[in-house]
Every structure is written in structure tokens, then in C-alpha cells.
C-alpha positions in Angstrom: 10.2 -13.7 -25.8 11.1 -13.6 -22.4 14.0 -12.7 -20.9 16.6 -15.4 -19.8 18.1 -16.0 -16.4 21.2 -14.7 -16.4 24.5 -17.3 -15.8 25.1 -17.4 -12.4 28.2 -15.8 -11.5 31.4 -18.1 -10.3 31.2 -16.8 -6.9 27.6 -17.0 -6.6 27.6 -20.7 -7.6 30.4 -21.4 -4.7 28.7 -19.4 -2.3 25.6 -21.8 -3.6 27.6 -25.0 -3.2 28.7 -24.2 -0.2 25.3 -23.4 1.5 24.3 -26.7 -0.3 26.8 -28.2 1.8 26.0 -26.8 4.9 22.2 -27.3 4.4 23.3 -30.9 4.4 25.1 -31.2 7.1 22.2 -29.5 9.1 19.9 -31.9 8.1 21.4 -35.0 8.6 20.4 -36.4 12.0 23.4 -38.4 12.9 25.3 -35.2 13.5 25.8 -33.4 16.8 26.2 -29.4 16.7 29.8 -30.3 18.0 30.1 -32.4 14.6 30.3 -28.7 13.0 33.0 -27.2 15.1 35.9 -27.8 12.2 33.4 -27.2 9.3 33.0 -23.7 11.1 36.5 -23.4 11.9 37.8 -23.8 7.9 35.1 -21.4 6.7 36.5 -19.0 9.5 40.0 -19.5 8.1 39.6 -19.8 4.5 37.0 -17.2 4.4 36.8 -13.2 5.1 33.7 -12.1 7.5 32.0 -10.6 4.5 31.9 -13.7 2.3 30.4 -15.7 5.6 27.6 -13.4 5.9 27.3 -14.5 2.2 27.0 -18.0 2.6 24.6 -17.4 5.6 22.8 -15.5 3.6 22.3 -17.5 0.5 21.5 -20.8 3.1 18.6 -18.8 4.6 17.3 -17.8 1.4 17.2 -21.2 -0.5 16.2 -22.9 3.4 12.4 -22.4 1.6 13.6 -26.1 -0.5 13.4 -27.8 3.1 10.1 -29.8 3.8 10.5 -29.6 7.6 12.6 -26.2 7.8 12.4 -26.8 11.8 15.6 -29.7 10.5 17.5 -27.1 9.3 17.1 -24.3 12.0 19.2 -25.9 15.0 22.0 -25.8 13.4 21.6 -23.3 11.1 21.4 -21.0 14.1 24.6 -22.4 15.5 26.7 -22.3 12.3 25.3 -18.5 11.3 25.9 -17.1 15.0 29.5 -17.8 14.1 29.5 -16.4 10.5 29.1 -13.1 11.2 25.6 -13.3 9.7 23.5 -10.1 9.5 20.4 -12.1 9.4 18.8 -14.5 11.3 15.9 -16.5 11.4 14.6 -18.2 14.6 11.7 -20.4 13.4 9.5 -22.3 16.1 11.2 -22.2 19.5 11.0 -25.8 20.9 14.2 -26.8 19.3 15.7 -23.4 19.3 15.6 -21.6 22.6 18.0 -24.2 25.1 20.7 -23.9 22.0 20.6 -20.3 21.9 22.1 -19.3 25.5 25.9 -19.6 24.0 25.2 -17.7 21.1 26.3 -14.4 20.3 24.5 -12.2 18.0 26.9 -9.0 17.8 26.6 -9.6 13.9 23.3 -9.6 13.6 21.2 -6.3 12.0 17.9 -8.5 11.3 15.9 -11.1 13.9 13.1 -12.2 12.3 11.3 -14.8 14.7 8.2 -17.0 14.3 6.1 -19.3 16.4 4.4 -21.5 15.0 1.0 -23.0 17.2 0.6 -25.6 15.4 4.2 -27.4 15.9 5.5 -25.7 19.6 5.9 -27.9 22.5 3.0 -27.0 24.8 4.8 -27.1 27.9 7.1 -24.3 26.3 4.7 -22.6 24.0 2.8 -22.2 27.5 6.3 -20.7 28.5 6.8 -18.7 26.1 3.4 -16.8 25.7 3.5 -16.4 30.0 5.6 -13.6 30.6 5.2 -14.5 34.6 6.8 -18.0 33.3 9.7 -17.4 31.6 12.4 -19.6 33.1 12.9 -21.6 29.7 13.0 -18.8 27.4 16.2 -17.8 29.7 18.8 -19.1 27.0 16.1 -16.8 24.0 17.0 -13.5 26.8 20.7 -14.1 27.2 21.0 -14.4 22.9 19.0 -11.2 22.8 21.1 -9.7 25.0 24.3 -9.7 22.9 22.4 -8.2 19.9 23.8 -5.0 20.1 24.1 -3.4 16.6 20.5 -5.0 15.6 18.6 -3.0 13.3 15.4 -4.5 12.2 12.9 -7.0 14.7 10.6 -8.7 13.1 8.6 -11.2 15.2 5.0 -13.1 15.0 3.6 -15.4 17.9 7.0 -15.1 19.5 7.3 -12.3 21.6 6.4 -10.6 25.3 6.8 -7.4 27.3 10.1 -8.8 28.8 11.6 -9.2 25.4 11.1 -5.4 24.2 12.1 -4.5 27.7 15.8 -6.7 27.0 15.6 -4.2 23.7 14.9 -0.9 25.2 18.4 -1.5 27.2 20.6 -3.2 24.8 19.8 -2.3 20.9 20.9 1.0 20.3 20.9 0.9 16.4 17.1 -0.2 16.3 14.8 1.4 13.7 12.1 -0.9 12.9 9.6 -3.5 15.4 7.2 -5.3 13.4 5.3 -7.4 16.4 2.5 -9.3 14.9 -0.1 -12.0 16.5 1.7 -11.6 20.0 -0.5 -11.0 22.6 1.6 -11.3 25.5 2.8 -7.8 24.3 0.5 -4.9 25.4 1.2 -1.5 27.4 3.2 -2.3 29.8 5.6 -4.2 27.0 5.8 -1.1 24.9 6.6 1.4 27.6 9.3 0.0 28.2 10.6 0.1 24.1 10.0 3.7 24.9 11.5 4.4 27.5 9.3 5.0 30.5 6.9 3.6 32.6 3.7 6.4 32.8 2.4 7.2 36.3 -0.7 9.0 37.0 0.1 12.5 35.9 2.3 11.5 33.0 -0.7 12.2 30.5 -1.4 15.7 32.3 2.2 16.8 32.0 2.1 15.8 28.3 -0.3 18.0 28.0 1.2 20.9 29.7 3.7 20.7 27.8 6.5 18.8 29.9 9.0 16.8 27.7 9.1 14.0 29.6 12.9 12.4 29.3 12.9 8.8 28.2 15.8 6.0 29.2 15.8 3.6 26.7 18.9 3.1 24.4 16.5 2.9 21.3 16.7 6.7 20.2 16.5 5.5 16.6 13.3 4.3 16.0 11.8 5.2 12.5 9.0 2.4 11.8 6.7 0.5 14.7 3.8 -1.9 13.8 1.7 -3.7 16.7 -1.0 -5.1 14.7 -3.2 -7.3 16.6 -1.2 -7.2 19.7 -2.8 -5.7 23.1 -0.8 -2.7 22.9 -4.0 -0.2 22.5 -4.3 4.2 22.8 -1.4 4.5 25.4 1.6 2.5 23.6 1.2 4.7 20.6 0.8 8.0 22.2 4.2 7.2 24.6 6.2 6.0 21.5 5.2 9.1 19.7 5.4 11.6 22.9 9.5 9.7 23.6 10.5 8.8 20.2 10.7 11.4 18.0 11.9 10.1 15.3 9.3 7.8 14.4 8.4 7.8 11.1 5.3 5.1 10.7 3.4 4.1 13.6 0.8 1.1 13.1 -1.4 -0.3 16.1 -4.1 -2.9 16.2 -6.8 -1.7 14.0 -9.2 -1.5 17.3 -7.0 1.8 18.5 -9.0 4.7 16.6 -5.5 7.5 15.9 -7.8 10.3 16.6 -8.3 9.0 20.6 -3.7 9.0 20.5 -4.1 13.0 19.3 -6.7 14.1 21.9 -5.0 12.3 24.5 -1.6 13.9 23.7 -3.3 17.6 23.3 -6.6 17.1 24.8 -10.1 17.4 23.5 -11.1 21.1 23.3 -10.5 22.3 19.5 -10.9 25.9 20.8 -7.0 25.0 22.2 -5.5 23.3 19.3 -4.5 26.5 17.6 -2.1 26.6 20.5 -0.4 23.4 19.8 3.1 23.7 19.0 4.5 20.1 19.3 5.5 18.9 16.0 5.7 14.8 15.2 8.0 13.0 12.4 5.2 11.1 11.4 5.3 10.2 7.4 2.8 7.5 7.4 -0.8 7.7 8.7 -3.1 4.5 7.7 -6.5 4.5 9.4 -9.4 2.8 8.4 -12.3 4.4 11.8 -13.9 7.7 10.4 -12.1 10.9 12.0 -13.6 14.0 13.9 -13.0 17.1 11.4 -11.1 18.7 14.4 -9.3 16.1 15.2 -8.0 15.4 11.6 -6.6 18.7 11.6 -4.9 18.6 14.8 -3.1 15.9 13.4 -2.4 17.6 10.1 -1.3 20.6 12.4 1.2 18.5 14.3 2.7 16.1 11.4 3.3 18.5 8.7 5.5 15.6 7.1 2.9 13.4 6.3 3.1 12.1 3.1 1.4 8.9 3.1 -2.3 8.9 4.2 -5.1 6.4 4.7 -8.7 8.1 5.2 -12.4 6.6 6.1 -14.8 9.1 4.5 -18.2 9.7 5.5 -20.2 9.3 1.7 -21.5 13.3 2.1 -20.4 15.4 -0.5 -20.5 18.1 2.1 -19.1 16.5 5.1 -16.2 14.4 2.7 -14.6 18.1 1.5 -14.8 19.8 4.9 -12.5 16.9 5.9 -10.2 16.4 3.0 -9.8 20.5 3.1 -8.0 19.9 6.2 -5.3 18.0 4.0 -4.9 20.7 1.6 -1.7 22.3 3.4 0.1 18.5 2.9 2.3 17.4 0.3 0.7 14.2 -0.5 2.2 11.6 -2.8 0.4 8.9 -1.7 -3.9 9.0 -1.0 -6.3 6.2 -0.2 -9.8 7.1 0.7 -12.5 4.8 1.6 -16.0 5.1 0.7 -15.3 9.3 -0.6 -18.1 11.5 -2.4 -16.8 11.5 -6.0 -17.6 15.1 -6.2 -15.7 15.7 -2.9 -12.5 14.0 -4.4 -12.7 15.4 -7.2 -12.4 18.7 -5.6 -9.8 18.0 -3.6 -7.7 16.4 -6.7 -8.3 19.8 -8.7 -6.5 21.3 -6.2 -3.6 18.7 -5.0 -4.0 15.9 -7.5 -1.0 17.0 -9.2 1.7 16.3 -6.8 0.1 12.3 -6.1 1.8 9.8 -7.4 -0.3 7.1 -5.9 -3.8 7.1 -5.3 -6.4 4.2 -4.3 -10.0 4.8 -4.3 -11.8 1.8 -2.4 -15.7 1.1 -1.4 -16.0 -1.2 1.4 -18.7 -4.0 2.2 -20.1 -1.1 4.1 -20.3 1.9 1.5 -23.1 4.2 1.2 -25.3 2.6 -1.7 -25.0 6.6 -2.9 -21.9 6.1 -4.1 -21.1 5.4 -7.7 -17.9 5.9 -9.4 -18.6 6.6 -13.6 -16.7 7.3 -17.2 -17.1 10.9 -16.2 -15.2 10.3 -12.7 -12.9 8.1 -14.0 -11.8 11.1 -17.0 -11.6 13.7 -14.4 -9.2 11.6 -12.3 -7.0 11.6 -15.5 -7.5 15.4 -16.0 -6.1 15.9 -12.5 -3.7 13.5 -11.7 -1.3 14.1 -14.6 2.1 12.8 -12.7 0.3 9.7 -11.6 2.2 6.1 -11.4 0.1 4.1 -9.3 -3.7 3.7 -9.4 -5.8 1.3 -7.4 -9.9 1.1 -7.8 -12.1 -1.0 -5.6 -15.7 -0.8 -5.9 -16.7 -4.1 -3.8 -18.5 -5.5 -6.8 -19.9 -2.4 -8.3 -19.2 -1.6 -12.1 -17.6 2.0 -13.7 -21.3 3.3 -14.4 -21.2 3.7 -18.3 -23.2 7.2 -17.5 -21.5 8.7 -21.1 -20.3 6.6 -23.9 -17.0 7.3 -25.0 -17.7 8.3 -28.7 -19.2 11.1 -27.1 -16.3 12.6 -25.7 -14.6 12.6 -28.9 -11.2 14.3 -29.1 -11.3 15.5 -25.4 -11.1 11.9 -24.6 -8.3 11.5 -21.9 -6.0 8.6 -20.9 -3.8 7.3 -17.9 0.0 8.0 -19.5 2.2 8.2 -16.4 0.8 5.0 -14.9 3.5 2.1 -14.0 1.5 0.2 -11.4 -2.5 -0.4 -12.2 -4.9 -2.8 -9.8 -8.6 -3.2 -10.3 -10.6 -5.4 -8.0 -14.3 -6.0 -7.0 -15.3 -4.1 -10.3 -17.1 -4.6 -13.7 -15.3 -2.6 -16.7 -15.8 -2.9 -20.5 -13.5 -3.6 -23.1 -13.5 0.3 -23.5 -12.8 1.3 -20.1 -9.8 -1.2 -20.2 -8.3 0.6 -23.2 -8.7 4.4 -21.5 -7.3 2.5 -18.4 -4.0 1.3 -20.5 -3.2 2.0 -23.8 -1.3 5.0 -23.5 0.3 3.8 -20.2 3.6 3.0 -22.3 5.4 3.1 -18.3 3.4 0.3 -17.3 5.0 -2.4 -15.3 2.5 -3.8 -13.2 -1.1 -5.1 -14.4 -3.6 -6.8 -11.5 -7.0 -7.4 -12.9 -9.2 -9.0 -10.5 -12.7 -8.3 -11.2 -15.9 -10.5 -11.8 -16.4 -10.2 -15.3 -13.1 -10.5 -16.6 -14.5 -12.6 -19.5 -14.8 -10.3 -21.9 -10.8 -10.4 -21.8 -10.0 -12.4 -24.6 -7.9 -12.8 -27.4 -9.3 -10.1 -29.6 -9.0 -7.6 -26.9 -5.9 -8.3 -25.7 -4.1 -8.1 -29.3 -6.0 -4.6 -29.4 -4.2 -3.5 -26.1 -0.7 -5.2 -27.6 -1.2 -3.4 -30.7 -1.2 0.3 -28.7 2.1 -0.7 -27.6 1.4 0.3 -24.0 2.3 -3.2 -22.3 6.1 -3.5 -24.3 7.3 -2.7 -21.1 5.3 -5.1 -18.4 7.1 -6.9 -15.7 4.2 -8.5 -14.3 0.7 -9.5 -15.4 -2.4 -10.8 -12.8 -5.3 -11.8 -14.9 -8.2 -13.5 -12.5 -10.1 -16.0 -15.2 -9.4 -14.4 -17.9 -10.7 -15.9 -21.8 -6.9 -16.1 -23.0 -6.3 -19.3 -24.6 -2.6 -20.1 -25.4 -2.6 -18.5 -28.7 -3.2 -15.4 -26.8 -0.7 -15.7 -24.5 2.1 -16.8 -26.8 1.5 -13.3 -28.2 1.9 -11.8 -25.3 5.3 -13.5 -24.8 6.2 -13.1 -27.7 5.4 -9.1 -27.6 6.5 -8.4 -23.8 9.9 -9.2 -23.7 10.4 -8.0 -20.5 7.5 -10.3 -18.5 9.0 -12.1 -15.4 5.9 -13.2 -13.8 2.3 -14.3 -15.1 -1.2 -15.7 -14.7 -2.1 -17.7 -12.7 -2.6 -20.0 -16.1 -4.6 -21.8 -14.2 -7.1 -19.5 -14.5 -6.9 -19.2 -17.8 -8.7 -20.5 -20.8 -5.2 -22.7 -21.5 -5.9 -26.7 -20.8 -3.6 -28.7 -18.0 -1.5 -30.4 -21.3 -0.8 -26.8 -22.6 0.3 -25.8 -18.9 2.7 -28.8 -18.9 4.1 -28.6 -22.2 4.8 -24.4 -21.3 6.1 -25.1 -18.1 8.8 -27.8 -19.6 9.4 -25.3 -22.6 10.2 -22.7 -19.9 13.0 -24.8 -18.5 14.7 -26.3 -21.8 14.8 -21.9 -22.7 16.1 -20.8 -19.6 13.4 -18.3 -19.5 12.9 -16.1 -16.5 9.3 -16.2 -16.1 7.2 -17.0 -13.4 3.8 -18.5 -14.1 2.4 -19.8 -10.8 4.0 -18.1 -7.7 2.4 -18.7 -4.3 2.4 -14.8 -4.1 0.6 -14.6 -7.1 -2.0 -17.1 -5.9 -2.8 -15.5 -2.9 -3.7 -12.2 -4.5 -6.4 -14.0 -5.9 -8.3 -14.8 -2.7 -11.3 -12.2 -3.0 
């Protein structure tokens, strides 16, 4: 059976109530912010600064119950500024920004803010989003001002260059920007976050050489994402040229990385032997086919990199010249796109042993050459022994029965090491299923969503409970499966450890049977999650 939800502690269920509380008092509209000066006061007396971050903490995380959050954020704002909250969340800024100019946010280690188009006041969404209009984000600049041992920004539809240029002089503890869906930040914005404002030679004295001091307080900086922002080539060859330290480096997917390399060292390969300058870079995710040369400039210069994204060509030929180049890394984690098989596979004979995560995807536009078969899928096995995570998309292509299994006989290998398994855009067999997961007695994490997931049904699925290999599953995604409730009572009954699965919806279980589990669920105190809105959106194909 499932497990149960553990009984909430004492503490946690007065730091509950009193959130509760709170949460009330923010949402009743007959009280002023003034109204909550003695509430604040008593927690201030009564309490220690640790156990208000608490309560600030656990009002934010249960704020998700409100039906118009924007009723709780005033004054939620107000009350956690002087909590000593480490995290705050500033959502839609029509309400918020003219509250926020007394605030100070010297507790704060997390901003997260949001803007929401569909509910900002236009005359201050047009404000906001005008960098050359800023006069009523004033009281937004003075709050960010005071953020002084902030660690983490976090911000969608929200921010501008003037913002990170506030940062670049006041957050000394920063490590991690994640600016989404803001495009009043570009260049100019981003220089600033680094440190320095390029003139016409800066690029040539990059590439003499010249270390090019930079005056910004954030030395810190270990993780940067401008996804679809206008920051383009420039931002992300400053941040990596005057922060060091940078870790993981994400730009809008237009920005090809190879252009940020040859811009920083120049375009002749003949030269990049010379290349001494080494980057911290961990992380490289890039989805535009690379130059040969290029890639190995970058391989030459970020001899950290652990974590890489590749766009292959579909040539045998071409695909192993350029994953040779990745041969002096120490890879755990690999995702190619549209790879030669055989070029992989020659590549995993070699490294495959030290991955513990590896995704092989074709996208809408693969080769129609590729394939991936039973024969691919074994020789994966073979050389990926310490593997924990595996992740196959074929955009609707099935594992090519090319041998039958019989035919392997005792040779036959499995996945063992596996805790995290995803198949999408595939057709499998019942067969393929079991070499995917019934030795995988580690396995934590199932996502099936593939097109003919119909042959799932109860048979199979007692065949895969009866290896054992699923005892130990956390969570199960099943797109449309042919489990009726007979098969998943088994399931329950034979994963104890199962916190979140389905969607039932999908399944062959009727709306009554739904109900009735959903109410059985609560009368057992079980902790299982059948439904989730996270679980639902991995389902959109």
C-alpha cells in the first residue's frame, strides 16, 4: 500500500496556523497595511528571526490555495519584508511597486518576480517594460537597492537593463539570474551585470589576450539563463570573458555558442592550439549544429564540462569526427540530437562508462536515415554499465524489431543501474518494455509517453511486478495506458513506496472508480498523488 503522510509535527502545525492567520488578515479588504503594524510587532517579540523566516516561508508556500493570489501579495510583501524572510515573491506589479519604496530587503537571499500581461495596469505595464520610463517603478529600484545579501533572482516579464544595472552595484552574494520573457533586457542590460560597458576595441583586446578588469560587485556568479530575452552573442561572451566563475550560461536559443567562442578567440583554427584561456563552464546546452573546429575550441577551453547538449549532423562519418572531440571530457551527462547510431555507439565504447545520464532524441527534423533498433538498444546496455538515467525520443518512430529477442538468447542484456527511465514519441513492444525494466530493481522514476501504449495492460504489467524491478518506484507516468483498476490496485498494493501516479484519467479506470479512489485516499491518509498539474503537463506532446 502506499505510504502515509506523516503527522505533522507540533511546530509545523503552529507555524501552519499562524500563516493561516496571516493569510487572512491579508485578504480581508477592510484592513489597511497600518492595521498589521501590532500583528508584526508581537511576532517580532514573541518570536526569534529564524522562526519568522518560517512562518514567511510556509505563507508563501500554501499562497497557491488563494484564487486571486494578487489579494494576498500587498501585504504579504509588507508583513515578510519585516520577518526577516529569505524569500520573496513579487507577483504582478500594479499593486506592488508604490508599496515597496519603504521596504527593506537585507533578509532576503531569493527575489522571484512575475508579470503577468494579462492582469498589469497598462499605464504601468507600459512603465515597466520602458526602461526610458521608469519614474513609477522608482519605489521597485529603491527596494532592490537594499537587497544586499541576495543570492538567487529569478524574474519573468518583470525586468529591464536598469534593474541588473541596480544589481551589478549592490548584490555582492549573487550566484544565479534566471531572466525569462523580458525583452526590455538585452546587451546593454547585461553589460552592466558584468561589469563593463564594451567600446570598440574591447573584442580585439579580448583577443590579444588583455584581461579586461570588471566593476561590478557580483564576482559570484555561478548560473545565468537569458532565454528569450534580447541579450544575443555579446552578453554571453562579456559574462564569460568578466565572470569567471560562471558555471552554466543559457542564452536565447537564436545565439548559436560556437559565434561566443570565435568571437572571444577568433576564427582561424590554425591559432586555437594557442589558446590558453580556460572557462569554468560545467554546463553546455545547444541545440544549432557546431563547426568541428569550433567544438573543440570549446572543449579546449572548458575542460570542466560535464553536462553537454549536442546537434549532430545524421553522417556516420561526420557525427564521430565531432563527438571524438569530446573524448578528453569527463562526461556524466550526454544528449545528442539526431546522432548516427553507429557514431554513438563508438563514442559510448569508449566513454560510455563514466555517463550516468544519457538522452538520445530525433527531432521533427531528423534524417529519415536514422533508426534506432534491439541491436542499438543492447549495445547501449553493454556500454553504459553505471547508467541511472535514460531518456529516448524518436519523434514517433518505433525501436526497429531488426532481431527478435529469443535470438539473443543468454547474451541477452538489461538496463540494472537505471533509477530514472523516459520514453516518448516511440513505439515499443511488450518485450522491449521488459529489457527496458525488469532488472532495473533502482528504479524510481517511470514516464511512458508513447503512441501505442495500449498494449500496456494488466497482463503485462503483473509480468513487470512479478520481476520485482518496480518495488522501489516513487513515481509512475503512464500516457493512456489499458490498466483498469484491478491493475492498479496491484500496483499499490506491490509498490509501497509510490507517491505520485497516472494521470488515471488516462487510464482504462471509469470517473466512479476515480471518485471512490480519490475519497479512499483521504479516509487512509495515503501520500499519493494521482492528478498533479505537473503531471498533466508532461503529457502535452
Amino acid at each position: 500500500m502506499p505510504p502515509f503522510k506523516q503527522v505533522v509535527s507540533l511546530q509545523t502545525s503552529t507555524l501552519r496556523r499562524v500563516a493561516y492567520l496571516i493569510r487572512r488578515l491579508c485578504c480581508d479588504h477592510s484592513l489597511l497595511t497600518s492595521d498589521l503594524i501590532p500583528v508584526i510587532d508581537h511576532l517580532q517579540t514573541f518570536l526569534p528571526p529564524q522562526i519568522q523566516a518560517s512562518v514567511c516561508h510556509t505563507l508563501l508556500h500554501e499562497s497557491h490555495k488563494i484564487v486571486f493570489p494578487e489579494l494576498l501579495n500587498q501585504k504579504y510583501i509588507y508583513i515578510c519584508t519585516q520577518l526577516h524572510a529569505e524569500f520573496i515573491w513579487i507577483n504582478d506589479s500594479r499593486s506592488i511597486v508604490p508599496m515597496l519604496e519603504k521596504m527593506d530587503g537585507q533578509s532576503v537571499r531569493t527575489l522571484k518576480m512575475t508579470g503577468s500581461h494579462g492582469q498589469l495596469d497598462l499605464d504601468l505595464e507600459y512603465s515597466t517594460y520602458d526602461f526610458q520610463q521608469f519614474m513609477k517603478l522608482e519605489p521597485l529600484y529603491r527596494f532592490l537597492r537594499t537587497l544586499t545579501n541576495l543570492t538567487t533572482l529569478k524574474c519573468s516579464q518583470m525586468c529591464n537593463n536598469f534593474m541588473l544595472q541596480l544589481l551589478s552595484r549592490t548584490c555582492p552574494h549573487l550566484e544565479e539570474v534566471n531572466i525569462e520573457m523580458c525583452t526590455d533586457v538585452d546587451d546593454e542590460g547585461v553589460f552592466y551585470l558584468g561589469g563593463h560597458f564594451p567600446s570598440h576595441d574591447t573584442y580585439s583586446q579580448i583577443r590579444r589576450g588583455v584581461r579586461i578588469p570588471s566593476k561590478s560587485v557580483c564576482t559570484k556568479l555561478r548560473k545565468v539563463n537569458l532565454e528569450y530575452t534580447l541579450a544575443c552573442t555579446a552578453s554571453a561572451v562579456m559574462l564569460l570573458h568578466l565572470c569567471r566563475n560562471i558555471e552554466e550560461l543559457m542564452v536565447t536559443p537564436d545565439v548559436n555558442i560556437g559565434d561566443v567562442f570565435t568571437t572571444l578567440h577568433g576564427t582561424n583554427p590554425e591559432k586555437y592550439e594557442e589558446v590558453t584561456t580556460q572557462y569554468s563552464l560545467r554546463i553546455l546546452h545547444t541545440y544549432m549544429e557546431l563547426d568541428e573546429n569550433v567544438l573543440s575550441l570549446i572543449v579546449k577551453t572548458c575542460p570542466r564540462l560535464h553536462d553537454v547538449t549536442l546537434r549532430c549532423n545524421g553522417v556516420e562519418r561526420k557525427d564521430r569526427n565531432f563527438l571524438a572531440t569530446l573524448l578528453s571530457l569527463n562526461l556524466k551527462t550526454l544528449n545528442v540530437m539526431n546522432c548516427s547510431m553507429p557514431a554513438l555507439l563508438w563514442y559510448l565504447d569508449q566513454c560510455g562508462s563514466n555517463l550516468r545520464s544519457l538522452t538520445i532524441q530525433h527531432l521533427t527534423m531528423a534524417p529519415l536515415s536514422l533508426t534506432f533498433t534491439r541491436t542499438h538498444l543492447q549495445n547501449v546496455i553493454r556500454t553504459c554499465p553505471n547508467l541511472q538515467s535514460f531518456t529516448l525520443k524518436l519523434n514517433n518512430s518505433p525501436i526497429q524489431p531488426d532481431v527478435p529477442y529469443s535470438a539473443i538468447g543468454s547474451r541477452l542484456l538489461y538496463f540494472k543501474s537505471l533509477s530514472h527511465l523516459t520514453l516518448e514519441g516511440t513505439t515499443i513492444t511488450s518485450e522491449d518494455l521488459s529489457v527496458l525494466v525488469s532488472k532495473c530493481e533502482s528504479l524510481r522514476e517511470l514516464h511512458i509517453l508513447i503512441h501505442n501504449l495500449d498494449m500496456l495492460e494488466d497482463q503485462v504489467l503483473y509480468d513487470l511486478l512479478a520481476t520485482g524491478a518496480m518495488h522501489n518506484l516513487w513515481t509512475l507516468f503512464l500516457h493512456r495506458p489499458m490498466l483498469t483498476l484491478a491493475g492498479l490496485k496491484r500496483l499499490l498494493v506491490e509498490c509501497p513506496h509510490l507517491h505520485t501516479i497516472g494521470p488515471l484519467s488516462s487510464w482504462a479506470i471509469s470517473k466512479k472508480d476515480r471518485e471512490e479512489l480519490s475519497k479512499e485516499i483521504r479516509m487512509k491518509n495515503w501520500d499519493l498523488n494521482v492528478e498533479s498539474p505537473e503531471m498533466m503537463h508532461m503529457f502535452i506532446l
